[in-house]
N, C-alpha and C positions, 0 to 999 in steps of 0.2 A: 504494500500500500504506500502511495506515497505520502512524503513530508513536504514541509512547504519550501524548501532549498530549492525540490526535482522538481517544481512546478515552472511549466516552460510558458516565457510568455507572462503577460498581467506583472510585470517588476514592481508599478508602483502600488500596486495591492500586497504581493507579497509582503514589501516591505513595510507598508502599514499594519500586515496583521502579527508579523515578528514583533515590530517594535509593542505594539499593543500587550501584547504577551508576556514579552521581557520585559516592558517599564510596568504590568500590572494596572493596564490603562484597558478591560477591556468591555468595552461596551456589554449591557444585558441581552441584546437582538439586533442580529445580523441580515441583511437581503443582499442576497448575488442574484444579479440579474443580467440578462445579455441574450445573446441570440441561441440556439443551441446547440450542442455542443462541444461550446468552447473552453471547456472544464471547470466551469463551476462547483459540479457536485464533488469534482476530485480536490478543488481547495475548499468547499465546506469541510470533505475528510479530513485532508490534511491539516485544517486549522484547528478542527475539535482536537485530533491526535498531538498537537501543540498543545491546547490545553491542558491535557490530560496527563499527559509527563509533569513529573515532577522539577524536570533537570531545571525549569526557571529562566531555558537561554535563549527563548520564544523560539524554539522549532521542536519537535519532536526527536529524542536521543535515537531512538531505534533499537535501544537494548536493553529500556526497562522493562518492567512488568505489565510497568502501564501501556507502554508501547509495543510490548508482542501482545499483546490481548486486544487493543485498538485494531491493530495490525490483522488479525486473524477474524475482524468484526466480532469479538467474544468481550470485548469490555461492559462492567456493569452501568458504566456513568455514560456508554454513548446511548442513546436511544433514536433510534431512526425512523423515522414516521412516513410513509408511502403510500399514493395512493388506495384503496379498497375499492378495485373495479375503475370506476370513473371517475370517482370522488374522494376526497378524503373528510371525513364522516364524523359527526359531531363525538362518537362513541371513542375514535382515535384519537381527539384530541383532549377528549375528558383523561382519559389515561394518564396525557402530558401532564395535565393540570395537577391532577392527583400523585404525580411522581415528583414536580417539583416542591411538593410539601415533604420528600424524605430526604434524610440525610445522605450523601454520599456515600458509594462502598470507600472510597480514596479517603474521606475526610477532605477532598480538594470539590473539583466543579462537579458540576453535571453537564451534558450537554445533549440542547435537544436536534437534529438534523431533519429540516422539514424538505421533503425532495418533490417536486413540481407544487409548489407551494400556493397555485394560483387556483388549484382545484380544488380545495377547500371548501366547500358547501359552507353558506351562509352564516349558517349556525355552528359552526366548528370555527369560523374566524372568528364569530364574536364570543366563542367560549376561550380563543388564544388571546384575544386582548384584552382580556379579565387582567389574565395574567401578567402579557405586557406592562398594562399599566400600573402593577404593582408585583413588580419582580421580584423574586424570594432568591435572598442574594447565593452569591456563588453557583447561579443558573444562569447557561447563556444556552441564548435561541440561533439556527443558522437557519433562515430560510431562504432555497431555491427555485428559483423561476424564470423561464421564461418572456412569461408575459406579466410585469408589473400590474401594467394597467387593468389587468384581470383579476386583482386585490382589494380589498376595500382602502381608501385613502387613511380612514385610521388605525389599520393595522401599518403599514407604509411609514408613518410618520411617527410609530413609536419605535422602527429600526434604524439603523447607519447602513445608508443603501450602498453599495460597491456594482460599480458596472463594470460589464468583463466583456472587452469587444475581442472581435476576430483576431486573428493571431495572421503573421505571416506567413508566406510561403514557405520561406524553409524553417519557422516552428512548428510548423503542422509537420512538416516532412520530418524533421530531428524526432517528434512525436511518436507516430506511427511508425517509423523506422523501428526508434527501440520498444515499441510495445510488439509488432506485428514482424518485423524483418522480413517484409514485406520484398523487399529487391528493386528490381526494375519498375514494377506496377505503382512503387510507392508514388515515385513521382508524380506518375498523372493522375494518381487520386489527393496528391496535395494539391496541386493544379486546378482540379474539380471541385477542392472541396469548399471554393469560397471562406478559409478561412475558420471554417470549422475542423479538428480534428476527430470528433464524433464521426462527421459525415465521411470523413476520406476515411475510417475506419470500415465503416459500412459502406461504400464505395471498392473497397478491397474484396470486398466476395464475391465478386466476379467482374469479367470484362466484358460479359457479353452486350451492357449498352452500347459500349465504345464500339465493338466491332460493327453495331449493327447502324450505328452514326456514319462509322464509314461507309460500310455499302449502300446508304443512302445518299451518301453524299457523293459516291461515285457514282450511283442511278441518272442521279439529277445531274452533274454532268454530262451524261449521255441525254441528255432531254435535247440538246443540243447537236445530235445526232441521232440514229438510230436507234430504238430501246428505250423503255419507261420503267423506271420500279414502280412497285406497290404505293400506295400514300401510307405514310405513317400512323399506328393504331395511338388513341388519343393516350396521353398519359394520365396516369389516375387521376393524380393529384397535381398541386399546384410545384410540391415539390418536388415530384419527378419529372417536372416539363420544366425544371429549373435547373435539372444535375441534365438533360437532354440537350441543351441551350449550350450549357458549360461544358460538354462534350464537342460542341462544333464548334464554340469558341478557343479551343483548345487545337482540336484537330486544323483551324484554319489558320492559327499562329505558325504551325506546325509548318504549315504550305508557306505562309508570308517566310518564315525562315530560309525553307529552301530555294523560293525566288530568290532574294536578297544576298544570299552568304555560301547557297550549297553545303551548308557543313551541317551532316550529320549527327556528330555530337551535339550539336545545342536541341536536336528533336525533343519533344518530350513523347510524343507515339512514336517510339523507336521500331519499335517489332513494326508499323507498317509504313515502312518508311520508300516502297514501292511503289506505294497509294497515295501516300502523301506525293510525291516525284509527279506520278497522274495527272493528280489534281493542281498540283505548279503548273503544270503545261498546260491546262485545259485553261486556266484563269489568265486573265495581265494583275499586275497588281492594283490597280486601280478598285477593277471589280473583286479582290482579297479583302483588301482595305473596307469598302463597303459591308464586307458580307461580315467582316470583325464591327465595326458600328452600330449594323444592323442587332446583331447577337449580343451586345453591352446593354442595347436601348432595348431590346428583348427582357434581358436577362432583368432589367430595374421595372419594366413596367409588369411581368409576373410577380413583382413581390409588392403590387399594388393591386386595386381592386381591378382588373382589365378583362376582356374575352380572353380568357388560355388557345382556345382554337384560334382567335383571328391573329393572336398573336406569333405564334408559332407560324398559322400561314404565310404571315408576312415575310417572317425568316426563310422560310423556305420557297417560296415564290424569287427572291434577292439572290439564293442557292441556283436555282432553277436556270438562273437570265430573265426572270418575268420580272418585271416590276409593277405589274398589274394584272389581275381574273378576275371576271363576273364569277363565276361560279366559287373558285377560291382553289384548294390543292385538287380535289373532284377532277376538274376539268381538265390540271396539270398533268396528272399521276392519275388516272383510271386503270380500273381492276382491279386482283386482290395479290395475297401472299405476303410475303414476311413483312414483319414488322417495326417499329421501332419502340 
């Protein structure tokens, strides 16, 4: 499990919860909030496992009692609170309430860890800010979430909110590296993963979107010629037609690169570095450039209220050579088979 040293990324947070720790300065209730994930829940962990050591030198030793039993999730003083089905349930947090009237196994804190903290059913938050507002010392609160605004304001403003934005490229990659040893793949799911290390984790179990970006992005090349693929099967969600987006913004870098430089190392889709060659030939750069544009303005207006179908049309129409259909991809790409 980690401590708060191995937390990659978020510096100025770390260093405020060390110092918090070590100077005895630390707040009763905590909110991490940010996109997801980009390790919140793993410094809620690593920050309770701070408290919970005794060594005093705001991070966790790694070789006390306290710290292989955090470690192994068997500590008496952590308590982790988790959704039940959909919600987290007035009954879960009475428990809380009822736990912070007993004394410590340690004689030190208690710490309570609330993980998607936004789902909390009405009644369970206003049973947590009983509490909040009258905190039973030597208990502190870490809640987790995603979406703040999915909280009530008075639960919010009796925390110290910490926001934990996207991490870099090669944080996510350093990331996933050493959790996954991943290899080759790692790259282009740090690549994809916008900044999340969650998602390029989950982006890791397989390639088969990427390959299938490609043969469509080779199809649609040939629109231009002889031969038409399939149109693409719609994506479920809002976030799969977002990692689909970040795949062909990926793969056309990939093309811009081999216009530009020829040099194969800097590829990030190394393995189809054939296809990529292809697709340099088939494009100028001109129409490269637009098709990366297009997939940026894609990629910002899916993480707003938009049509996901027209959106995606668009991009792929700009793929195509169309820059305009009555009908929309239908009329581009008729027929059936594989998918994207």
């Amino acid at each position: 499990m980690y401590s708060l040293r191995d937390l990659e990324g978020h510096a100025k947070i770390r260093t405020n919860l060390v110092n918090a720790v070590r100077h005895n300065r630390v707040s009763h209730a905590y909110l991490f909030f940010g996109p997801p994930g980009v390790g919140k829940k793993t410094a809620g962990l690593a920050f309770a496992r701070a408290l919970l050591c005794p060594s005093g030198d705001g991070d966790a030793c790694g070789d006390c009692d306290d710290c292989v039993r955090s470690g192994r999730g068997a500590h008496p003083d952590l308590h982790v609170v988790r959704p039940d089905g959909a919600s987290i349930k007035i009954k879960q947090l009475r428990g809380v309430r009822d736990g912070t009237t007993l004394t410590s196994f340690g004689e030190g804190r208690q710490v309570f860890l609330v993980e998607q903290a936004e789902k909390m059913t009405v009644e369970a938050a206003n049973c947590i800010l009983k509490t909040l507002e009258e905190p039973p010392g030597g208990v502190v609160f870490i809640l987790v979430t995603d979406d703040p605004a999915g909280m009530p304001p008075t639960v919010l403003s009796r925390c110290q909110c910490l926001r934990f934005n996207v991490l870099t490229m090669d944080e996510v990659l350093r990331i996933i590296t050493r959790t996954s040893g991943a290899g080759d793949r790692a790259g282009l799911a740090a690549a994809l993963a916008g900044g999340s290390p969650g998602r390029a984790l989950a982006l890791l179990e397989g390639t088969g979107d990427r390959d299938r970006v490609v043969e469509l992005a080779l199809g649609l090349t040939g629109q231009r010629r002889p031969g038409v693929p399939a149109p693409p099967e719609e994506p479920a969600n809002r976030e799969e037609a977002q990692v689909f987006v970040r795949h062909i913004t990926v793969l056309f870098r990939d093309v811009m690169v081999r216009q530009q430089t020829g040099a194969e190392d800097l590829l990030i889709n190394i393995d189809r570095r054939e296809d990529i060659t292809a697709l340099a030939g088939a494009y100028d750069r001109r129409e490269v450039l637009d098709i990366l544009i297009t997939a940026e303005e894609t990629d910002r207006r899916l993480a707003g209220n938009v049509n996901q179908r027209l959106a995606l049309d668009s991009l792929l129409l700009k793929i195509a050579g169309k820059s305009s259909m009555k009908g929309g991809m239908a009329d581009v790409l008729p027929g059936s088979g594989s998918t994207v």
